[in-house]
C-alpha positions, 0 to 999 in steps of 0.5 A, a space after each residue: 278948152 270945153 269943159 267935161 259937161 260941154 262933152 257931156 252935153 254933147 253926148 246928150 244932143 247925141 242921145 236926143 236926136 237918136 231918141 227921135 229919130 226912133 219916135 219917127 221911124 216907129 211911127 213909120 209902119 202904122 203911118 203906111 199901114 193905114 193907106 186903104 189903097 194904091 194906084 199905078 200907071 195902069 189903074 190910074 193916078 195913087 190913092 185911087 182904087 185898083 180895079 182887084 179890090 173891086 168887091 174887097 172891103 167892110 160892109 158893116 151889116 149892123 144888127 144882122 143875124 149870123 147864120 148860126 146853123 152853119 157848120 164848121 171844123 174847130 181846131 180839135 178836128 170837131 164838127 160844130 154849129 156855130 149856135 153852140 158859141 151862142 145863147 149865154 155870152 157875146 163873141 169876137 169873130 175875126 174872119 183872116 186866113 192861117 197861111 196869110 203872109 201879111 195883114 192877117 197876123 198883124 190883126 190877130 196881134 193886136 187883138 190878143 194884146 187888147 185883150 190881155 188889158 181888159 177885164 173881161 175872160 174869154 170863155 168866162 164872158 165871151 168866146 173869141 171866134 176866128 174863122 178861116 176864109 181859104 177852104 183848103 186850110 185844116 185842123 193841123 194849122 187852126 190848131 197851131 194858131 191857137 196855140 200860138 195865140 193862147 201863148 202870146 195871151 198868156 193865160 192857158 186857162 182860158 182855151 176854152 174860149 178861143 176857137 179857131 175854125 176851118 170850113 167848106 167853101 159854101 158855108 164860108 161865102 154864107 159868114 162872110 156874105 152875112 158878115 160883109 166881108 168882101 174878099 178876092 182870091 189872087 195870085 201868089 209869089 208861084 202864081 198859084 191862086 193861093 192868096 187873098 185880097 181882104 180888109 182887116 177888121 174885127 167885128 163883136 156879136 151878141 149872145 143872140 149872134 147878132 153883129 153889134 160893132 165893128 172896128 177896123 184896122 189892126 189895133 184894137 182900143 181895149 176900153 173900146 173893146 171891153 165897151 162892146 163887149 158889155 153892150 154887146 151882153 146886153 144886146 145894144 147895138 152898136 153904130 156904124 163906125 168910119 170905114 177906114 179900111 186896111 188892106 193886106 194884098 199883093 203886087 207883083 210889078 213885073 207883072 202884067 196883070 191887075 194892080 196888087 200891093 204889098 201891104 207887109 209895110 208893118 213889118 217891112 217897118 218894123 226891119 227898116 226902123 232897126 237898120 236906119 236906127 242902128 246906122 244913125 245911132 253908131 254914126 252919132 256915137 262916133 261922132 260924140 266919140 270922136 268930139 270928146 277924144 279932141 277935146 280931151 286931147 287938145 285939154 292935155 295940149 294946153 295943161 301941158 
């Protein structure tokens, strides 16, 4: 007859196994999320370019001069330069759109948790600047961004230092080209051109409105951040980093028209980690069950 630790140990191997099974399946979607781009029958083998994202990256302008004079709308609905953010502080501007489904949100989310691990305060040492790249977007959507981003931040205090902007088409190509932030409007789900295939990145400015880094990707090292906002400060300029591009777009397979690919595999991964983890752990707590109910019932046989 096995002993109660043998059942024990049983349980346990159960336990480990479903451990890393879950260590594997998180590491699911940032795996996939990094892919920078696709392919299909039409475009040519996988891991080539699809003609769409042509004109879709990060050009990273280093030491180039924003155009401070350019005027956007803030989430109070106020008309502002961006010269006022400037003179006294650095900034971190992002560049995503509010309705995005995708990668847009997933890029905000990892700076808002980057910075909730760094010393510096926004408003106090920095202004957070993020800007909308669809012309058609308002005030009432800035606004609920930011609020809902303070949330997740976690210190209302600091309101003062985050700024979510809409603008008109003309003063949004004059950021983003100065940025080099190369994007494409596409089709969405109704085939409307209400999307865009675009790059995720976060880019640091000096007091002076100069870009000093860049850093790619959806998540963001706090030390790294919290160093390029001190260099920043002191007007360093940064150096060019490995231009690892994340894309968020979209692909319609049924489709006749150019290649465009989903990139929601972080949360599409995020879905698919809980459902595969559920499964394999109730199939392994059956499984132990069902051992030590045997085993017990064949130890009763044998007192017996």
């Amino acid at each position: 007859m096995q002993s109660s630790n043998g059942v024990m140990r049983t349980g346990q191997q159960g336990w480990i196994t479903a451990m890393l099974a879950l260590c594997l399946a998180a590491l699911t979607p940032s795996l996939v999320a990094q892919v920078s781009s696709y392919g299909n029958k039409d475009e040519g083998p996988a891991n080539t370019q699809p003609s769409v994202l042509k004109g879709v990256g990060i050009a990273q302008h280093l030491n180039e001069q924003l155009p401070l004079d350019l005027t956007f709308t803030d989430d109070t609905g106020k008309q502002v330069q961006l010269a006022s953010y400037f003179g006294k502080k650095p900034a971190i501007l992002a560049l995503v759109y509010y309705q995005c489904p995708m990668l847009c949100s997933e890029e905000l989310n990892g700076l808002t948790s980057a910075l909730t691990m760094v010393d510096e305060i926004p408003g106090r040492d920095f202004n957070v600047i993020v800007v909308s790249i669809d012309p058609t977007e308002g005030t009432d959507l800035a606004a609920a961004k930011k609020a809902s981003y303070l949330k997740r931040y976690g210190h209302p205090e600091t309101a003062n230092g985050w700024h979510f902007m809409t603008g008109t088409q003309p003063n949004i190509d004059a950021l983003t080209k100065a940025v080099g932030f190369g994007y494409v409007k596409i089709p969405g789900p109704d085939g409307k051109l209400n999307q865009f295939a675009h790059a995720s990145a976060i880019q640091i400015v000096t007091a002076q409105g100069k870009l000093a880094q860049y850093y790619m990707g959806v998540e963001y090292s706090p030390k790294d951040l919290r160093l390029g906002l001190v260099e920043a400060s002191n007007n360093h300029i940064g150096s060019p980093v490995d231009n690892i591009l994340t894309y968020c777009y979209h692909y319609d397979p049924q489709t006749n028209k150019h290649s465009l690919i989903v990139a929601r595999v972080v949360q599409l991964g995020g879905a698919m980690t809980v459902i595969l983890l559920g499964g394999f752990m109730w199939i392994m707590f059956r499984r132990d069950y069902r051992q030590a109910h045997d085993q017990l019932a064949s130890g009763t046989k044998v007192n017996g």
